[in-house]
Phi, psi and omega in degrees: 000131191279122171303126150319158186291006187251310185280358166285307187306309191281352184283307171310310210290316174313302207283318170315315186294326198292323169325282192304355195251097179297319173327298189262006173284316187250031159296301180323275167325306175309291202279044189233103182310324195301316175307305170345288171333307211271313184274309150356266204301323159318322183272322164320314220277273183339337203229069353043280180315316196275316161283338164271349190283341174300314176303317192284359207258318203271358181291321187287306178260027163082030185242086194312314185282335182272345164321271156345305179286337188283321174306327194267311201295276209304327166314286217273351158261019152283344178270343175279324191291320147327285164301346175276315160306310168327311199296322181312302193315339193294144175259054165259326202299172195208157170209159183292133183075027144146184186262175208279317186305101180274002199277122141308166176253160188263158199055213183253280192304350183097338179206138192319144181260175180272179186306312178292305171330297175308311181290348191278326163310293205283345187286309171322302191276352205278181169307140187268332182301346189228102196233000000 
């Protein structure tokens, strides 16, 4: 239903005073998962940066266990960085004016189904005249 010209009008003035309010733009950034997400995967990506200068630090001086340990950093925190994007990407998360997910979803459920999923679909959906 289209908002009358008198609740359009009051609709701008609402979104200008909220513009105009620093207080609240960055309440708003704050409770925004995406920001959230963003900053998530910058600090994996430094301490990534940080587990290899180690494996190399300990490579150098010959030290297998300070290697190792550089190795374990940067695995899990490509495995924190990862898992963080992903979560950004679900399309549950919501922010004021819409969800974070810009993806159609593929399928009925929103996401591929296995093979066997597909083929049990496709058993379904064929023509009944051809057995």
């Amino acid at each position: 239903m289209p908002l009358s010209e008198h609740e359009q009008r009051l609709f701008e003035q609402i979104e200008r005073s909220l513009a105009e309010d620093p207080k609240f733009a960055s309440a708003v950034r704050a409770s925004d998962p995406r920001f959230h997400a963003r900053r998530r995967v910058l600090v994996a990506a430094g301490v990534v940066i940080a587990g290899l200068a180690l494996l190399i630090y300990g490579a150098v001086i010959k030290t297998p266990p300070l290697a190792v340990a550089g190795f374990v950093v940067m695995l899990a925190s490509l495995g924190y960085a990862v898992q963080s994007h992903r979560r950004s990407q679900s399309p549950d998360l919501h922010v004021v004016g819409g969800t974070t997910s810009r993806r159609r979803p593929r399928g009925r459920s929103g996401r591929r189904g296995s093979f066997l999923d597909r083929m049990e679909d496709r058993w379904r959906q064929r023509p009944e005249g051809h057995r």
